[in-house]
C-alpha positions in Angstrom: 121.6 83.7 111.9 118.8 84.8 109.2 115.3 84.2 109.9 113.4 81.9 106.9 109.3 82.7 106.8 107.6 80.2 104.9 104.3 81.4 103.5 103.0 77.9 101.5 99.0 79.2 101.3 99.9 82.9 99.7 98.4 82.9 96.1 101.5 83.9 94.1 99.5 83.5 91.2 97.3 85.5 92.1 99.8 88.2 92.7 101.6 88.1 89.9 98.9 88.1 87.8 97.0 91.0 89.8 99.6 93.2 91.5 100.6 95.5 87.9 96.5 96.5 87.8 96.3 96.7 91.8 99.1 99.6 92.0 97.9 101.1 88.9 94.7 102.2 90.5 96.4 103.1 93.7 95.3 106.8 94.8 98.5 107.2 96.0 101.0 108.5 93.3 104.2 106.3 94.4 102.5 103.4 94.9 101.1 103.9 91.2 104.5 104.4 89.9 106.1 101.7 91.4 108.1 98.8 89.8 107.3 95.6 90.4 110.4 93.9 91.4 111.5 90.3 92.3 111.9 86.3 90.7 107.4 86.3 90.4 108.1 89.4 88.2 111.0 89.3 86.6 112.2 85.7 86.3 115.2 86.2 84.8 116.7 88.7 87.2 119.5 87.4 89.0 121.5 88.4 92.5 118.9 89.4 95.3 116.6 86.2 95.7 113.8 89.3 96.6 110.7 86.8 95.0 108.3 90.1 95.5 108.9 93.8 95.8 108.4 97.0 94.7 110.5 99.4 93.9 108.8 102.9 94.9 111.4 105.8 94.6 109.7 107.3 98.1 112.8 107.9 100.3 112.0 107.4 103.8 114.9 108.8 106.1 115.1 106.5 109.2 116.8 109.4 110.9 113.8 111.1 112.2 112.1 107.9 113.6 115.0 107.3 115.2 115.2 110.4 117.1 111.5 110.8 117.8 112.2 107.1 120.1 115.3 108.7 121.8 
């Protein structure tokens, strides 16, 4: 059974009027590059129901972490 977060005092408006300039100053390279992804981003996208994401490129292989707690 999913887990639903409700988070009522998060300025979305805020966010999605902020987030584009926030990541472009990022010092960190993928974090700059990122797409923003998600319905407060792209209201016509369709299929996920992500409201806000990024999209980063950075592959992160969980097969180290894993083995590092075994």
């Amino acid at each position: 059974m999913p887990i639903e977060f409700s988070f009522p005092h998060i300025p979305l408006g805020f966010m999605q009027t902020c987030a584009s300039e926030v990541m472009a100053g990022s010092l960190i390279t993928y974090v700059r590059g990122a797409q923003l992804r998600g319905l407060l981003f792209q209201p016509n996208s369709t299929g996920s129901g992500l409201i806000s994401g990024v999209h980063t490129n950075f592959f992160v292989n969980n097969k180290d972490p894993l083995r590092a707690l075994a």
